[in-house]
OpenMM code with the backbone's topology and positions (N, CA, C; nanometers):
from openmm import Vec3, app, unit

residues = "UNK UNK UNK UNK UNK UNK UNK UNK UNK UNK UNK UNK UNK UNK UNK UNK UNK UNK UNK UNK UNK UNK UNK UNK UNK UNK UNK UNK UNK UNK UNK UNK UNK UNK UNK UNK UNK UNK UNK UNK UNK UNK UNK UNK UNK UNK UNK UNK UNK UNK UNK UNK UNK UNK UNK UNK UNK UNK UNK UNK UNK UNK UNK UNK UNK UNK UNK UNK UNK UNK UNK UNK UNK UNK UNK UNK UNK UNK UNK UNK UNK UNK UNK UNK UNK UNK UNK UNK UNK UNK".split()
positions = [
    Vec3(1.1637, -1.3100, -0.6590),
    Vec3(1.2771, -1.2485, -0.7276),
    Vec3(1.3742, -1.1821, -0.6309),
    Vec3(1.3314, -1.1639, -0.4883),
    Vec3(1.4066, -1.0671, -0.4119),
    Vec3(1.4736, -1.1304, -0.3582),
    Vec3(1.4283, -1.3179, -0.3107),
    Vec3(1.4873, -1.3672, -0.2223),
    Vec3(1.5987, -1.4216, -0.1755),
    Vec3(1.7053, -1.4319, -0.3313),
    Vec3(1.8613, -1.4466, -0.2666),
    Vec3(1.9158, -1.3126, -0.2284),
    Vec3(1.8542, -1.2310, -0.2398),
    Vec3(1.9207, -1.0557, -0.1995),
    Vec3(1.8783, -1.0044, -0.0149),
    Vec3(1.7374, -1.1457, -0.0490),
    Vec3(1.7142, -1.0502, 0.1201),
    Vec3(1.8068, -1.1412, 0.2042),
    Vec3(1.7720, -1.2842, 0.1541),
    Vec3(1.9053, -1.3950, 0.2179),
    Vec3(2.0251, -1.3598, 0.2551),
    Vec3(2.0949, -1.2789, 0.1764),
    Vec3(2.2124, -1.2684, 0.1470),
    Vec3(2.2064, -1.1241, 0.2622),
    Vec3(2.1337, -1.0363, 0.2304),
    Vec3(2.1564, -0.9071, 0.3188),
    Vec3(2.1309, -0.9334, 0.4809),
    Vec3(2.0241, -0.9952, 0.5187),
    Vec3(1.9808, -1.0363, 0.6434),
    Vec3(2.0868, -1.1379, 0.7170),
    Vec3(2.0989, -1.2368, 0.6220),
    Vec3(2.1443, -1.3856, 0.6984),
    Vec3(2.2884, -1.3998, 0.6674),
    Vec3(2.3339, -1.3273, 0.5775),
    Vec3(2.5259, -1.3431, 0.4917),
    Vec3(2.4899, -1.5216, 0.4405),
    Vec3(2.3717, -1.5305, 0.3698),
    Vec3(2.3977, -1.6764, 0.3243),
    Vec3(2.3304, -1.7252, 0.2053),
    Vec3(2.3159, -1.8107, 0.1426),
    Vec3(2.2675, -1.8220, 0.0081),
    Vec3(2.3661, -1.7573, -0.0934),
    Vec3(2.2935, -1.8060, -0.2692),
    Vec3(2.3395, -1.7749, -0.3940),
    Vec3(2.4619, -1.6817, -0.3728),
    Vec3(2.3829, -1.5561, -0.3505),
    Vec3(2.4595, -1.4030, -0.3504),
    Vec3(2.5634, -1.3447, -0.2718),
    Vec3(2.5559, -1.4490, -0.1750),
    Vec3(2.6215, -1.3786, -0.0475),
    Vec3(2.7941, -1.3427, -0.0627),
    Vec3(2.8235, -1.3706, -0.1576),
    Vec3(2.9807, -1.3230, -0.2281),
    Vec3(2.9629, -1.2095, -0.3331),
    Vec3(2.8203, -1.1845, -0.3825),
    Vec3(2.8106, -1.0795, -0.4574),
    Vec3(2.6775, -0.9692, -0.4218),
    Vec3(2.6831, -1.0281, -0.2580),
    Vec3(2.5639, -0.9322, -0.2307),
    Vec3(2.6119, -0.7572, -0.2337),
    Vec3(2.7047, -0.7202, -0.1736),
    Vec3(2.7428, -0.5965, -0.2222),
    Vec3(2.6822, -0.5341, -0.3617),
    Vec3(2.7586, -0.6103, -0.4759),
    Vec3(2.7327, -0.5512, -0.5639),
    Vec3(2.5975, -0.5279, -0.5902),
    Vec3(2.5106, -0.6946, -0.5855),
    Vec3(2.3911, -0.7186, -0.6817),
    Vec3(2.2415, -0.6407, -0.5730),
    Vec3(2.3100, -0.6663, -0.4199),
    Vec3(2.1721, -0.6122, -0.3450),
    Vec3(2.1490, -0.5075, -0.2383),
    Vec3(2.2395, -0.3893, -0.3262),
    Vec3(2.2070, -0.2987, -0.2684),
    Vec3(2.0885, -0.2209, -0.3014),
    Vec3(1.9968, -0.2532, -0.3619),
    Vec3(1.8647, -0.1520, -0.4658),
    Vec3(1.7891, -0.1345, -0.3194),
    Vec3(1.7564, -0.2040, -0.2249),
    Vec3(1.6810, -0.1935, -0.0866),
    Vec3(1.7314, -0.1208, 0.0346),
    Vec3(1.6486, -0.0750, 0.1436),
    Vec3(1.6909, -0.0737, 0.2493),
    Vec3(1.6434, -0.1884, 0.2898),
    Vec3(1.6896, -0.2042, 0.4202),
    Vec3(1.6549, -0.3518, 0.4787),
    Vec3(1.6330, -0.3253, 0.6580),
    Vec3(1.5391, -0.3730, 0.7133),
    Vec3(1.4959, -0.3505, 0.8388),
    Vec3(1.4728, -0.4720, 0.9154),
    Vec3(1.5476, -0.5410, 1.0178),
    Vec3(1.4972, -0.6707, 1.0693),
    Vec3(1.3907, -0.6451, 1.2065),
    Vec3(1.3144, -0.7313, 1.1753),
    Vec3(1.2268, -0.7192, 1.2931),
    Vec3(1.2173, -0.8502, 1.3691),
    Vec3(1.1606, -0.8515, 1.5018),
    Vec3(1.1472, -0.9698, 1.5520),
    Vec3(1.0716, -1.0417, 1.5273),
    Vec3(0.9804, -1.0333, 1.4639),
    Vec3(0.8214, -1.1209, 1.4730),
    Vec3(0.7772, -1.1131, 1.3461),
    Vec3(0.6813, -1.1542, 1.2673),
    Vec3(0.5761, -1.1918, 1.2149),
    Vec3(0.4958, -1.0612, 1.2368),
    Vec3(0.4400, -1.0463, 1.3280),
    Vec3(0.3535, -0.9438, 1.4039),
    Vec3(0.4150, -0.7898, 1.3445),
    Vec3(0.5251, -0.7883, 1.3720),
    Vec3(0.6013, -0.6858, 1.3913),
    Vec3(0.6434, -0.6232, 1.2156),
    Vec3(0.6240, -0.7121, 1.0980),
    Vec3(0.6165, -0.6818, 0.9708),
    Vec3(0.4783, -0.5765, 0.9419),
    Vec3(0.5133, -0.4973, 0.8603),
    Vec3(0.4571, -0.4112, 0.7644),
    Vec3(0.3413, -0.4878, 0.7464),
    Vec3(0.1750, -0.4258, 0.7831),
    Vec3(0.0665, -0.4714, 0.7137),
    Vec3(0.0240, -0.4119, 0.5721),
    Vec3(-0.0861, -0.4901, 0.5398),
    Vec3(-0.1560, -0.4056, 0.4209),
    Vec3(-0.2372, -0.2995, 0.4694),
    Vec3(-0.2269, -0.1698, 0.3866),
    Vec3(-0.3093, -0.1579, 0.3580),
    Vec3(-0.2306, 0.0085, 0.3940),
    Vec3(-0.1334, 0.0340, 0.4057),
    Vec3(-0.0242, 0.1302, 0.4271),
    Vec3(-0.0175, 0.1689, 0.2819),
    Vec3(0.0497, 0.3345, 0.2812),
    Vec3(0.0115, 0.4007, 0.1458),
    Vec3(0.1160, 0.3168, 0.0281),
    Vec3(0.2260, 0.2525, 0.0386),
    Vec3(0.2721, 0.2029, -0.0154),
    Vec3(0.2390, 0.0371, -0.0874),
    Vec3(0.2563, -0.0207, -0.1897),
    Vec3(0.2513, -0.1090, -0.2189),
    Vec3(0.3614, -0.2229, -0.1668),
    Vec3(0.2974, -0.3015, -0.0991),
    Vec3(0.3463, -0.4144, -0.0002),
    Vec3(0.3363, -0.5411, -0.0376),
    Vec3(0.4623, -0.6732, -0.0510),
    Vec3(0.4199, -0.7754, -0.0915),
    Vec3(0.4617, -0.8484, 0.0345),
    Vec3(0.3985, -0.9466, 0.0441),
    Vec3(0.4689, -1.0104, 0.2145),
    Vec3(0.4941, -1.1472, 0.1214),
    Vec3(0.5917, -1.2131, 0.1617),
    Vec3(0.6158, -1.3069, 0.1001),
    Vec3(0.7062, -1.4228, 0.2154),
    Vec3(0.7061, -1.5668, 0.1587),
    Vec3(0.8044, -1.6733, 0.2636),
    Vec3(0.8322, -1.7539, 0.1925),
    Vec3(1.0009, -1.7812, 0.2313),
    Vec3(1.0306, -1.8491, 0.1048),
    Vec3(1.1481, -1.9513, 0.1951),
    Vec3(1.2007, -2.0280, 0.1426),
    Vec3(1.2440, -2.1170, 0.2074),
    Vec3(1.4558, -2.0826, 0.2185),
    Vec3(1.5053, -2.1170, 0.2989),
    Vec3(1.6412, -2.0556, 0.2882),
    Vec3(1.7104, -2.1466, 0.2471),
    Vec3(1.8831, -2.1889, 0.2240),
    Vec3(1.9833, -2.2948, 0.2071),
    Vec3(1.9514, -2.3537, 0.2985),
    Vec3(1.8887, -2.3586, 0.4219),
    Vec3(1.9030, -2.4225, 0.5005),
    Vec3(1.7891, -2.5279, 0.4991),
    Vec3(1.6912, -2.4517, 0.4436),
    Vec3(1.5337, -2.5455, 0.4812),
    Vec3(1.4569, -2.4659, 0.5598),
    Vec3(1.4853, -2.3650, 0.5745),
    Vec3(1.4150, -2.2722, 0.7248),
    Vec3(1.3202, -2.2326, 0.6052),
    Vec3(1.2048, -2.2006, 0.6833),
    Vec3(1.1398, -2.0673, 0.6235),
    Vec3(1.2141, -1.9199, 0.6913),
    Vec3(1.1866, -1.8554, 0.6342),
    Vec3(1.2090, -1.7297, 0.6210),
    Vec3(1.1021, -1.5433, 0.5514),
    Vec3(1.0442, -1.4925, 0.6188),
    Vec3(0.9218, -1.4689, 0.6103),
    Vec3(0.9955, -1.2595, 0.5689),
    Vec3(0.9290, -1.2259, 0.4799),
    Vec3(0.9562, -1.0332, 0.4559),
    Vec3(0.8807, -0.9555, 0.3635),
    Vec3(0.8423, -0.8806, 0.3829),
    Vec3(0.7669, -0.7932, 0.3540),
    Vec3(0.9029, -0.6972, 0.2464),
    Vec3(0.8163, -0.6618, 0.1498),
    Vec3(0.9120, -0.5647, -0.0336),
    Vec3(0.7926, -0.4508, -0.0174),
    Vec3(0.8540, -0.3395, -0.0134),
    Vec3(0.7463, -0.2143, -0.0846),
    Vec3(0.8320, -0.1428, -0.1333),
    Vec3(0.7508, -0.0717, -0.2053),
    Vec3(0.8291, 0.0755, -0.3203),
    Vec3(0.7480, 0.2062, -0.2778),
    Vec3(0.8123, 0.3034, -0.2301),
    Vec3(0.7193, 0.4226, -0.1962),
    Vec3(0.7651, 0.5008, -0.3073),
    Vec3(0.6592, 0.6090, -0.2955),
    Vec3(0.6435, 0.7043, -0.4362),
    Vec3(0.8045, 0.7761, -0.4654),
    Vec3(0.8961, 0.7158, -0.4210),
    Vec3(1.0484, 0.7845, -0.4844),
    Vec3(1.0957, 0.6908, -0.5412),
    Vec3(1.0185, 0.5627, -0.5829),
    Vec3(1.0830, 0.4315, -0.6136),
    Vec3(1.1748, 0.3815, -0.5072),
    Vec3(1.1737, 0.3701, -0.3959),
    Vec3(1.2646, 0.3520, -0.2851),
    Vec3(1.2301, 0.2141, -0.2736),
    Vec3(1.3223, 0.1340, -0.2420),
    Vec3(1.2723, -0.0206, -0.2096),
    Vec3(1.2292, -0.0153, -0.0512),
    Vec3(1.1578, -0.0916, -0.0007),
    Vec3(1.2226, -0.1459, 0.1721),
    Vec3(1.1739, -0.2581, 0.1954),
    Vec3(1.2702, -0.3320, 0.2361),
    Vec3(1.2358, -0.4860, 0.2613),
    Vec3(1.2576, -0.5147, 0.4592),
    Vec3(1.1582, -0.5673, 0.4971),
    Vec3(1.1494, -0.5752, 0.6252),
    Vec3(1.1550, -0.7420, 0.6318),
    Vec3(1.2217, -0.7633, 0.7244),
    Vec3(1.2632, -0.9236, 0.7288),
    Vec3(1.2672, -0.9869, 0.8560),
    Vec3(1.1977, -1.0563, 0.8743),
    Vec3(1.1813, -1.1392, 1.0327),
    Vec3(1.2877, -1.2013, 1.0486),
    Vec3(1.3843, -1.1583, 1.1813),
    Vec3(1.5308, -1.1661, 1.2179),
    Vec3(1.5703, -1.3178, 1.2565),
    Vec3(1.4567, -1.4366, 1.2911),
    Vec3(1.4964, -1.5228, 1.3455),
    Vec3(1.3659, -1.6294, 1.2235),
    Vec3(1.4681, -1.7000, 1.1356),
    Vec3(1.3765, -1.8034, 1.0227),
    Vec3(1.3347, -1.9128, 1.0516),
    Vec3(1.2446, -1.9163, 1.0742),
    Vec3(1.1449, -2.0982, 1.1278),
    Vec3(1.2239, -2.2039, 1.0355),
    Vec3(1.2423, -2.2832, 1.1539),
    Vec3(1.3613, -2.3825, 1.0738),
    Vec3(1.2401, -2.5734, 1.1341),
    Vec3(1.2163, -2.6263, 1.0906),
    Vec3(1.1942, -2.7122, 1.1110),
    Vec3(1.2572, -2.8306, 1.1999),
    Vec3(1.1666, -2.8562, 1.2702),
    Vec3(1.1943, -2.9447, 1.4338),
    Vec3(1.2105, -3.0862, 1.3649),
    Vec3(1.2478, -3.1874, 1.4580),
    Vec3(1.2374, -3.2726, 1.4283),
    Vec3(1.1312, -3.3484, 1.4176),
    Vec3(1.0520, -3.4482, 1.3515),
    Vec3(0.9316, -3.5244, 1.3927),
    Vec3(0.9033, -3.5319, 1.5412),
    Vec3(0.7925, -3.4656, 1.5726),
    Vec3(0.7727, -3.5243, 1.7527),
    Vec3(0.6654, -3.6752, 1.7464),
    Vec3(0.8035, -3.7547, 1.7899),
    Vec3(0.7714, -3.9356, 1.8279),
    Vec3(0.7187, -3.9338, 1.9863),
    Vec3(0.5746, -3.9935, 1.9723),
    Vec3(0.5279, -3.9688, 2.0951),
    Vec3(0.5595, -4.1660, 2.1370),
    Vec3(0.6347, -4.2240, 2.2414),
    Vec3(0.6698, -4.3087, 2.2730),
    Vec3(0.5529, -4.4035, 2.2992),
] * unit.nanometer
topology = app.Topology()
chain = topology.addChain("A")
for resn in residues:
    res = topology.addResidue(resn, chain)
    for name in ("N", "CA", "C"):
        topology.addAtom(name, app.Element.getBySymbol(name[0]), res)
């Protein structure tokens, strides 16, 4: 449900990205470099890690929690695995 808002906030691309202002501001948003570098479980907040695919075909990988003020924060891996070409071994 989050993912044309984190698209749109992180990358300026997808569905929203002409109405991301309005529709996705409910989050903060934090980019990180890595995989590694995302929010684990098990932190006092409720954490969903999720990967979802972009306009492009990339994956794209972020972590959604809500801490006890109802605060959103979405943490988002800054660089989206985009798929290589077939490797043709000659």
């Amino acid at each position: 449900q989050h993912k044309e808002c984190v698209q749109c906030r992180a990358f300026n691309k997808g569905e929203k990205k002409d109405t991301c202002a309005q529709e996705c501001s409910h989050f903060n948003i934090t980019k990180v470099e890595n995989r590694d570098k995302l929010p684990q479980p098990g932190q006092v907040d409720p954490l969903s890690h999720c990967k979802e695919k972009d306009v492009d075909d990339c994956w794209f990988y972020f972590t959604y929690s809500v801490n006890g003020n109802n605060e959103a924060t979405v943490h988002v891996v800054e660089t989206p695995e985009c798929p290589t070409g077939p490797d043709i071994i000659p």
